[in-house]
C-alpha angles and dihedrals in degrees: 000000000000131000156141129266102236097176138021125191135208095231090073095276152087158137148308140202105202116209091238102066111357087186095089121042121218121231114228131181124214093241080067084066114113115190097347134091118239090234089043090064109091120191105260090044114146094228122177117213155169126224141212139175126264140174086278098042130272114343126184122262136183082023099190118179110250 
């Protein structure tokens, strides 16, 4: 999936819009990076992804910069 990164935090995660349905945005952690460090993200960012479910609904996974 593609997407954009909409928030970053300052405790190492954030949020993504995915192109496919930018009305619901998709948790990520830092430790779902994949060559890519966590300070080096900026909002705005093209990220590619994958996603899987959790206890609090889908979340990204392997989030690689586009």
């Amino acid at each position: 999936m593609t997407g954009k990164i909409k928030r970053l935090t300052d405790k190492g995660f954030g949020f993504i819009t995915a192109d496919d349905s930018p009305e619901k945005d998709l948790f990520f952690h830092s430790s779902a990076l994949q060559g890519v460090s966590y300070s080096d993200l900026k909002e705005g960012d093209a990220v590619t992804f994958d996603t899987e479910d959790s206890d609090r609904g889908p979340r990204a996974i392997n989030v690689k910069l586009a």
